[in-house]
C-alpha positions, 0 to 999 in steps of 0.5 A, a space after each residue: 416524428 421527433 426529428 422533425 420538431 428537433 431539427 426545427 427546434 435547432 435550426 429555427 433561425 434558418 427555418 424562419 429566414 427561409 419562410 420570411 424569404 419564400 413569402 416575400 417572393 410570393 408577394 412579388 407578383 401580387 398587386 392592387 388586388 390583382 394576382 398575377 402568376 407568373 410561372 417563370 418567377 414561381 419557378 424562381 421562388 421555389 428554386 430559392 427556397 431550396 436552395 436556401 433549404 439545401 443549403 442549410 440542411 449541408 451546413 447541419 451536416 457537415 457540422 454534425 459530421 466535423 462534431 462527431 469527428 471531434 468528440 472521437 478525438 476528444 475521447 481518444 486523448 481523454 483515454 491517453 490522459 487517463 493512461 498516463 495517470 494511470 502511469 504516474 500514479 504507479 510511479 509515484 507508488 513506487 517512489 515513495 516505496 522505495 523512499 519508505 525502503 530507503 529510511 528503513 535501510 538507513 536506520 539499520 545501517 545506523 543500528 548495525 554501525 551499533 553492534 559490538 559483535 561481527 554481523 551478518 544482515 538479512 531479510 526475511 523471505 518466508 514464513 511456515 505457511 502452517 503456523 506464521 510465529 514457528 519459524 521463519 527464512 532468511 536469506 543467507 546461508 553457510 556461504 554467507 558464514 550462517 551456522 546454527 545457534 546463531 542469535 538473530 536481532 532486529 531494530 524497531 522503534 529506535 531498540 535492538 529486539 531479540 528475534 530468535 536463533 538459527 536452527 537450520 543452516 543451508 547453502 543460501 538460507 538459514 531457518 530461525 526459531 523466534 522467541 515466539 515459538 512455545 518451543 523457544 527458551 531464553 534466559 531474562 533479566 528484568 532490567 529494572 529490578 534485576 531479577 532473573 527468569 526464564 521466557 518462552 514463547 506464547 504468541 506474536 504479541 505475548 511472550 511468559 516469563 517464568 521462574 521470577 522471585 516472589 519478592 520481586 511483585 514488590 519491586 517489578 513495574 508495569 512497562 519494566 524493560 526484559 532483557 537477555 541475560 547471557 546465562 548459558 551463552 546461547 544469547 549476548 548479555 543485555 538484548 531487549 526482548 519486550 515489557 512487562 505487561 502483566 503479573 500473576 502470582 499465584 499463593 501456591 506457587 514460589 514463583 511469578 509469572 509475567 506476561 512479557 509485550 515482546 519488543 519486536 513486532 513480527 508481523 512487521 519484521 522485514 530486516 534482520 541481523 544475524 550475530 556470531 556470538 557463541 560460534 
């Protein structure tokens, strides 16, 4: 039953025309009151009328028929469009990594022409799945002229940052200890005030330095710059390691203890240089 009002509804025009035209043809034979039936003009009368009709429920569906053909072919270049956006949104995800990769490269290109020490460039590859600060893999190994105890910077933020030292050298990889590993000892220097001191490690983002001289809460400044001391030959003289975050001095103790923001940010540490100092 709804189909009928709305082919009615959308072939109004033609429904009206057909009516106007069959009326007219009735009234052909009546006159002055007489009706007079003709069945030879009735018989045309009627024929027209389905024609007319014929004729317009073809056109109705051969535009239905030639509509849905169109929407078909509009849906399928509406999916090819939307694969290839798909597509060039990957490859625009993929040019700006590798512009983001190439700026990072440029800048330790630019840190490495810095270093006074022969250098060997890796990336880092790995991180012990059991604790993320203990130890880390590079990519080079003893082929690459690795060998254990090798100190290993980084370059962040426009600073070199002591990262950590190598303790297993393979053929084609090296494993490194960072300074962030309680087990990780390196002789300080406040850069600032000059006191010495010893860091170990405590977390990716605090690191304790130990073994400062009382006098120095008088002199050390929040924000004060650690350094790597040369003593015991282990690490180069002068390596930022991190800053000062906090100080406690406790009345029984001779000594201060820092809370030491550690330069590098492991969490995003990427490149790496190994250093042939002390080997």
């Amino acid at each position: 039953m709804t189909g009928v009002p709305g082919f009615l509804q959308r072939h109004r025009t033609g429904v009206t025309f057909s009516a106007l035209v069959f009326f007219c043809l009735l009234s052909i034979p009546i006159s002055n009151r007489n009706v007079v039936l003709k069945p030879k003009e009735v018989g045309q009368s009627f024929f027209s009328l389905f024609q007319v009709t014929a004729n317009g429920l073809a056109r109705w569906f051969s535009g239905t028929w030639s509509a849905l053909g169109e929407l078909k072919r509009l849906r399928q270049e509406l999916g090819e469009a939307r694969d290839r956006l798909v597509e060039y949104e990957r490859g625009s995800r993929d040019l700006m990594e590798l512009r983001r990769e190439n700026q990072a490269l440029r800048a330790q290109l630019g840190f490495a022409e810095s270093l006074t020490y022969r250098y060997i460039p890796a990336r880092l590859v790995a991180k012990d799945p059991g604790n993320l600060f203990s130890t880390m893999v590079l990519d080079r190994g003893s082929r690459h002229g690795v060998r254990q105890g090798m100190p290993v910077v980084a370059f962040q933020g426009g600073l070199q940052g002591l990262v950590g030292r190598v303790v297993l050298a393979g053929l084609a990889t090296c494993t490194v200890q960072p300074i962030t590993d309680p087990a990780s000892y390196v002789a300080a220097r406040l850069a600032s005030s000059r006191f010495d001191g010893l860091i170990s490690g405590g977390t990716s983002e605090r690191l304790v330095m130990s073994y400062v001289k009382k006098l120095a809460l008088q002199e050390v400044q929040y924000g004060e710059l650690v350094v790597t001391s040369g003593m015991g030959q282990v690490f180069p003289e002068g390596v930022h390691i991190g800053r000062v975050r906090e100080m406690q001095a406790k009345g029984y103790e001779a000594s201060l203890e820092l809370e030491v923001e550690p330069i590098v940010d492991f969490g995003r540490l990427e490149y790496v240089f190994i250093l042939s100092y002390g080997n």
